[in-house]
N, C-alpha and C positions, 0 to 999 in steps of 0.2 A: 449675060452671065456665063455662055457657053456652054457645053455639052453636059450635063450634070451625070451623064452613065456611067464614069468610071466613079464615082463616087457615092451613088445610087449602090450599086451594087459592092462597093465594098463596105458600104456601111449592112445591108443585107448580109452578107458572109459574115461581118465580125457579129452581128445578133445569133445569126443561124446557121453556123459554120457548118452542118448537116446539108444546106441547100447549094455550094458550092461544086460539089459533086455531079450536079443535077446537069449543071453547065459546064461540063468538062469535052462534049462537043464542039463547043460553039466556040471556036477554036479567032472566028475574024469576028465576033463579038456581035453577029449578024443579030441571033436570035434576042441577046438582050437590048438591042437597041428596037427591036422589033417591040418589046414584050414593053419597055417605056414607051414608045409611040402610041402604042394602045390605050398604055395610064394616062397619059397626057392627051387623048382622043376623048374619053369617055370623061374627063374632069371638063374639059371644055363645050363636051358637050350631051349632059349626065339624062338630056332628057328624052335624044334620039332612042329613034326602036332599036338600031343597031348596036349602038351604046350599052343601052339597058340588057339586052338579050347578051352582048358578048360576057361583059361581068359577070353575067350570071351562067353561062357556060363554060364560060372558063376557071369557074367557081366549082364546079363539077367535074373538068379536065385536070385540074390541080390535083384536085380529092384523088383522083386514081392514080397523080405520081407520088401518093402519100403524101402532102402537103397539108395540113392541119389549115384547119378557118382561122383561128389565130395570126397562123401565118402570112396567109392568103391577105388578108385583112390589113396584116403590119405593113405588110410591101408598099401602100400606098402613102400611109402615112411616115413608111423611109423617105420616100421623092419627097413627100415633104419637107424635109427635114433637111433633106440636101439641099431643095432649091434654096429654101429660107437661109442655108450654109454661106451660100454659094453669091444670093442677092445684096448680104449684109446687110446694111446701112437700107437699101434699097426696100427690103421688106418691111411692110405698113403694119398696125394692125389690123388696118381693114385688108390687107391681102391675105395676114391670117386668118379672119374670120372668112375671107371667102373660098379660100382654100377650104379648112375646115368643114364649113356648111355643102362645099361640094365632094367631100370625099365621104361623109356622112349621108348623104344625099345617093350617092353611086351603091353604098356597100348595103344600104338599108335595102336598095331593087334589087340586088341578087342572092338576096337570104328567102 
């Protein structure tokens, strides 16, 4: 389905056009491509220590660049939304449900 970041992140901007600002750095796209690796690390694999602990740290690292839990929160279920965009035809409902049960699954250990 290919790179789903550029469409990640502007579905992100056009929700939260406040957080667009945030990434005015990240100029060769490093940091967002970093920051979906992560989402796509801890979906795959929701049960690791490292997994667990980063969500939940960086659930806390957000907090102090002003980033609301709402927001925090929506970002995963945006990749969602892309991939499922992005998969078409290709997306099941069992890839929805297991999507779903693991992004629920992620956000419930770092609260």
């Amino acid at each position: 389905m290919g790179d789903p970041t550029a469409l990640v992140y502007a579905r992100l901007f056009a929700e939260f056009p406040e957080t667009e600002e945030r990434f005015c750095r990240d100029v060769t796209g490093a940091i967002r491509a970093e920051m979906l690796t992560m989402v796509f690390d801890c979906l795959m694999n929701p049960a690791g220590p490292y997994q667990l602990h980063l969500v939940r740290a960086e659930r806390v690292n957000h907090d102090g660049f002003g980033t609301p839990n709402e927001v925090f929160d929506r970002f995963f279920w945006i990749v969602l939304d892309a991939c499922r965009e992005l998969a078409g035809a290709d997306w099941t409902p069992q890839t929805e449900a297991a999507w779903t049960a693991q992004i629920e699954r992620v956000l419930a250990a770092s609260r």
